[in-house]
C-alpha positions as CSV (number, residue, x, y, z in Angstrom):
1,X,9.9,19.5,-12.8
2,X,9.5,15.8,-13.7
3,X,7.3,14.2,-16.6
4,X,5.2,13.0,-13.9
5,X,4.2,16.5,-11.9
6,X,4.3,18.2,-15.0
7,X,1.0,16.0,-15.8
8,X,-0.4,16.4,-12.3
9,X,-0.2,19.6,-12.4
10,X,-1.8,20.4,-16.2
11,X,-4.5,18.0,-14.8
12,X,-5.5,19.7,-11.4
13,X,-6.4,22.9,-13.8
14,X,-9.2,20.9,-15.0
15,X,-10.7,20.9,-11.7
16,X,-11.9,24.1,-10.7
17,X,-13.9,25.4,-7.4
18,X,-17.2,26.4,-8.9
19,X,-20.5,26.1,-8.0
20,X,-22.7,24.0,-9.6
21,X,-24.9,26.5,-11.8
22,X,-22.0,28.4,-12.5
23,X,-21.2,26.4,-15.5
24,X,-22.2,27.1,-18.7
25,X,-22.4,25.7,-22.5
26,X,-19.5,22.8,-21.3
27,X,-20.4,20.9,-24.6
28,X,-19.9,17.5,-22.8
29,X,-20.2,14.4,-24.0
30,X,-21.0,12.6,-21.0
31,X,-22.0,13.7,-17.7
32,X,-20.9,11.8,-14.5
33,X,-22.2,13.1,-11.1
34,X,-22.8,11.8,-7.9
35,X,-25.0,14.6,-5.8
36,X,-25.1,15.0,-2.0
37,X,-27.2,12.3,-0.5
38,X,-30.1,14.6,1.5
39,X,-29.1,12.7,4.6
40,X,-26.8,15.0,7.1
41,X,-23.9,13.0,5.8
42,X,-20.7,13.9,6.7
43,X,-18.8,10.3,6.4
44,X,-17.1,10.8,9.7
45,X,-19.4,8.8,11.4
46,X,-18.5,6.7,14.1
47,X,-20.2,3.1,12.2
48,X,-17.9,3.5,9.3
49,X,-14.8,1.3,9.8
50,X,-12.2,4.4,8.6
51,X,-9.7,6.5,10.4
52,X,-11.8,9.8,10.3
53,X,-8.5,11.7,10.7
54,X,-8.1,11.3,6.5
55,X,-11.2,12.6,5.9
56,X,-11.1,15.9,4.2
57,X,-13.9,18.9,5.5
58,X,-15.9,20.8,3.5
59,X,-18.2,18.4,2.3
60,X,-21.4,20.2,1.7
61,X,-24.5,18.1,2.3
62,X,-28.0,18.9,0.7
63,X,-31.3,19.6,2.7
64,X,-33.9,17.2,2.7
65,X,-36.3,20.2,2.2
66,X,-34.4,21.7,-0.2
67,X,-33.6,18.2,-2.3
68,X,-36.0,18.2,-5.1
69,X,-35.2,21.8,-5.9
70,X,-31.0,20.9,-5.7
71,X,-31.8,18.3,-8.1
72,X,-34.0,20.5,-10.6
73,X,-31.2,22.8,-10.7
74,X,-28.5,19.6,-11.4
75,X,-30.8,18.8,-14.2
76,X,-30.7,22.2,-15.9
77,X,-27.0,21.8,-15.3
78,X,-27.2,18.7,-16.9
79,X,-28.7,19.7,-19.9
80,X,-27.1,23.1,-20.5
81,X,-23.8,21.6,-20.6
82,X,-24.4,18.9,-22.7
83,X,-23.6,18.3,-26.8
84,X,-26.3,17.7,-28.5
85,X,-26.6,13.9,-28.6
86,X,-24.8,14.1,-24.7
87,X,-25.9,12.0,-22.0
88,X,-26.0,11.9,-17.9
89,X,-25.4,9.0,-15.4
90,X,-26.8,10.6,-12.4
91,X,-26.0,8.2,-9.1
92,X,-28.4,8.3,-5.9
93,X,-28.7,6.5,-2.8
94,X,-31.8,4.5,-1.9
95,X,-33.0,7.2,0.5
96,X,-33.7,10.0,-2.1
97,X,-33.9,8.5,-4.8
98,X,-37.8,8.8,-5.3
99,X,-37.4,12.5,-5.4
100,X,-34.7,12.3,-8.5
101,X,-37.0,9.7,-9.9
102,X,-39.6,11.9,-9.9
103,X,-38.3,15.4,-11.0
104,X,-36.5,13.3,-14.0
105,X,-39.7,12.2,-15.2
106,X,-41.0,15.7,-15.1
107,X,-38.2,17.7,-16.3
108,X,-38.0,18.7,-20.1
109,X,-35.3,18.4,-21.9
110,X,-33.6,15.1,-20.8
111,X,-35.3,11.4,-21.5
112,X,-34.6,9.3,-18.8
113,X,-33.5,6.1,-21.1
114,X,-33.2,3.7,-17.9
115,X,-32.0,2.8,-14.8
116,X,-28.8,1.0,-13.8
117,X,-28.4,-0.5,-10.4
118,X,-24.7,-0.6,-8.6
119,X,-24.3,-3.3,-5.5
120,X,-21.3,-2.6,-3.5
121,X,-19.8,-3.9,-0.3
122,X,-21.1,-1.2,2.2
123,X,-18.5,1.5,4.4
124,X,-20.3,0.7,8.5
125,X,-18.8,-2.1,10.1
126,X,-21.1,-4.9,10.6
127,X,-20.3,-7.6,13.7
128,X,-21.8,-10.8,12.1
129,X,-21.8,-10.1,8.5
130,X,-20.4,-8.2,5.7
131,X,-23.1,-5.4,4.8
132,X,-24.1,-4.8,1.2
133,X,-26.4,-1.5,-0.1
134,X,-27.3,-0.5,-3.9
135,X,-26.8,2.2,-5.7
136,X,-29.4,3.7,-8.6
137,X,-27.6,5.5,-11.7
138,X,-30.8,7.3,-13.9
139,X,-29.1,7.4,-17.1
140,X,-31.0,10.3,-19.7
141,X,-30.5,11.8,-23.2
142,X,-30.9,14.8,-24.1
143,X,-31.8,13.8,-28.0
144,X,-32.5,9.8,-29.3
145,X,-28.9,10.0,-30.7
146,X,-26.3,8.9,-27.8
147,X,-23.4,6.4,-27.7
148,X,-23.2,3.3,-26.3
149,X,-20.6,0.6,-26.6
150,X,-21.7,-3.1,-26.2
151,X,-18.4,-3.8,-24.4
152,X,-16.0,-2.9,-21.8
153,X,-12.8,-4.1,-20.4
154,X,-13.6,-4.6,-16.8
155,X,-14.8,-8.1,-15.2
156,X,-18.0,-7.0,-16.0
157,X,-18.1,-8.0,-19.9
158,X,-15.0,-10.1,-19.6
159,X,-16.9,-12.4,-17.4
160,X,-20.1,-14.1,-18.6
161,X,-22.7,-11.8,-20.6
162,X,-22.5,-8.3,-20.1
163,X,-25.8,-6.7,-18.2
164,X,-26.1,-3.5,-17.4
165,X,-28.9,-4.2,-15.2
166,X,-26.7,-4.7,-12.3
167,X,-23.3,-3.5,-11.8
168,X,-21.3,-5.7,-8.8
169,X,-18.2,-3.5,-8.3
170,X,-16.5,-3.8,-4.7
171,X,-15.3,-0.4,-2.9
172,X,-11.9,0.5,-3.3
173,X,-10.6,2.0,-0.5
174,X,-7.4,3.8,0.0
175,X,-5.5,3.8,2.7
176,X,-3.2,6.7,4.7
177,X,-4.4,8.7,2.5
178,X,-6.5,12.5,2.0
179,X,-10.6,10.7,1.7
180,X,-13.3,12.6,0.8
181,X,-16.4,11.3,2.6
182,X,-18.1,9.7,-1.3
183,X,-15.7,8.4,-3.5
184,X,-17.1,5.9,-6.7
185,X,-14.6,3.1,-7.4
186,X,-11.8,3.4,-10.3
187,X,-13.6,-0.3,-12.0
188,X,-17.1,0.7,-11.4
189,X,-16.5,4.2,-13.6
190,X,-14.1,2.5,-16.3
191,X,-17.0,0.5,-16.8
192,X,-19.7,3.4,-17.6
193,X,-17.3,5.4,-19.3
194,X,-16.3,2.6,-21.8
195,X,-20.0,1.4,-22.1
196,X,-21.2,5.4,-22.8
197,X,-18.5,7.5,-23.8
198,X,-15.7,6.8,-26.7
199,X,-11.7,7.8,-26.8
200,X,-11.7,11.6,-27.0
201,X,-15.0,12.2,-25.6
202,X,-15.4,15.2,-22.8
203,X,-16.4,14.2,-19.3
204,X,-17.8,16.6,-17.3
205,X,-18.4,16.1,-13.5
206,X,-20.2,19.4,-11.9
207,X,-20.1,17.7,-8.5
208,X,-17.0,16.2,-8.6
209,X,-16.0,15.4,-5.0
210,X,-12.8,13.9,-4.7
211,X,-12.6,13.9,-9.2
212,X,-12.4,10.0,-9.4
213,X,-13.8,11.0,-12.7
214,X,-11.6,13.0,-13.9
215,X,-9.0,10.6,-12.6
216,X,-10.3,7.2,-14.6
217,X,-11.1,9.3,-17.6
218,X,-7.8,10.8,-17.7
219,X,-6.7,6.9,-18.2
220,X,-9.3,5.8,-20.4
221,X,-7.9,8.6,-22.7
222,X,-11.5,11.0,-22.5
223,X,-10.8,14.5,-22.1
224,X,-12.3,15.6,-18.3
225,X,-13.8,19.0,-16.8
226,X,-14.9,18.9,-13.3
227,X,-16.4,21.5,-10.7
228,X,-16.9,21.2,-6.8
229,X,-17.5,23.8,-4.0
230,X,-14.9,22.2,-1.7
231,X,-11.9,23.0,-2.4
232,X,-10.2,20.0,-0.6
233,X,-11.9,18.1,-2.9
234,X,-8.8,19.0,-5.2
235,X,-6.7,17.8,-2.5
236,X,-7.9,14.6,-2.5
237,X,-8.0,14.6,-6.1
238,X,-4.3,15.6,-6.6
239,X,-3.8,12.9,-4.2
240,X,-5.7,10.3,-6.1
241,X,-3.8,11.3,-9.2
242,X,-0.5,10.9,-7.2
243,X,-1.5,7.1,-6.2
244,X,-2.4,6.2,-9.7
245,X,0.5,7.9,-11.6
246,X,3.1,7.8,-9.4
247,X,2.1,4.8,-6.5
248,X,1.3,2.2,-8.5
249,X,-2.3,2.3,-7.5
250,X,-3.9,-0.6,-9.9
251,X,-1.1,-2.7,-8.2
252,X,-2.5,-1.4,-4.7
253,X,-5.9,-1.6,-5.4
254,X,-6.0,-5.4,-6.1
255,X,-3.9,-6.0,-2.3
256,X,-6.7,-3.4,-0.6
257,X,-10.0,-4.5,-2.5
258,X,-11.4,-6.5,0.2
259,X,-14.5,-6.0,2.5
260,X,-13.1,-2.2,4.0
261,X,-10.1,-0.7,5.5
262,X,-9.4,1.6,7.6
């Protein structure tokens, strides 16, 4: 077995099909996790320009009656699987967010420190113009010790002055490729992991999707653990690893990051 699969393969054990309150005592550092969206998603949908053919099944989409209590139970996730001094970036889309908002402010054990506000080139096709949404990441504590580093290496710092106010990170979509129907771009996490986690530091995603985590934290040399119910999310994640390691995916990426492909 070559150099190569022998580090696909040691990586693909860190993903492992779990339920979310499953996992216990962790000891993460950071916590990266992007929850179902409450919204009978399936991202098959007709609007979004993408060959549904490469989209994995499986995805398991939250209730909207059942939200608030899915995200209480993310929360005591959160926090019993955090170090001490750990921290959570917790991503939601506009339509739920409210609920998230509210149940973090209510919810003892984590601080929420502030908000963060992603805006990205939107998946549906749009005739006239290119369509844009935004994305809110609460970031919380779970003690008033936590890291933070002034800097990263993406265009975000490396541009201008850094402000983590608003992060302006395109899509990048892959093409011919396994999809799961959410996947957070490779830029957009190098930037947060950087900014909130240091060399060494254990990243732990309990709704890991395709593991784009795990993937640009095995890079930025942080130790990952990652969990998801769907089990072609490791597909996609092998897959993912593949592109990058094998593919030349940052090479890729820069050709494909335009408005969307198919």
């Amino acid at each position: 077995m070559s150099g190569e699969k022998m580090i696909i393969k040691k990586l693909l054990e860190k993903f492992e099909i779990k339920d979310m309150n499953d996992w216990n005592n962790v000891n993460a550092d950071l916590v990266i996790t992007d929850p179902p969206f409450g919204i009978e998603f399936s991202g098959k949908n007709g609007n979004y320009h993408r060959n549904a053919e490469y989209v994995v099944d499986g995805y398991v989409e939250w209730g909207v009656s059942e939200y608030g209590q899915k995200i209480q139970q993310l929360l005591e996730v959160i926090k019993r699987n955090l170090k001490s001094n750990g921290q959570g970036l917790i991503f939601s889309g506009w339509n739920n967010s409210n609920i998230i908002h509210d149940r973090v402010m209510r919810f003892k054990g984590l601080t929420l420190r502030g908000k963060l506000y992603w805006t990205y080139n939107f998946a549906p096709t749009c005739k006239k113009r290119p369509a844009h949404n935004v994305y809110e990441i609460f970031w919380v504590t779970k003690s008033d010790k936590w890291v933070y580093n002034t800097r990263c290496t993406t265009h975000h710092c490396q541009r201008g002055e850094p402000n983590l106010t608003t992060l302006n990170f395109k899509r990048d979509y892959k093409v011919k490729m396994p999809k799961y129907p959410t996947r957070l771009p490779f830029k957009l996490l190098q930037c947060l992991i950087e900014h909130f986690s240091n060399k060494g530091d254990l990243i732990f995603d309990p709704l890991a999707g395709s593991g784009m985590v795990g993937v640009v934290a095995y890079f930025l040399k942080r130790d990952f653990i990652l969990g998801d119910l769907n089990s072609n999310g490791k597909v996609v994640f092998e897959a993912l690893l593949d592109y990058y390691i094998n593919k030349n995916g940052f090479v890729q990426d820069k050709k494909l990051l335009t408005w969307w492909k198919k």
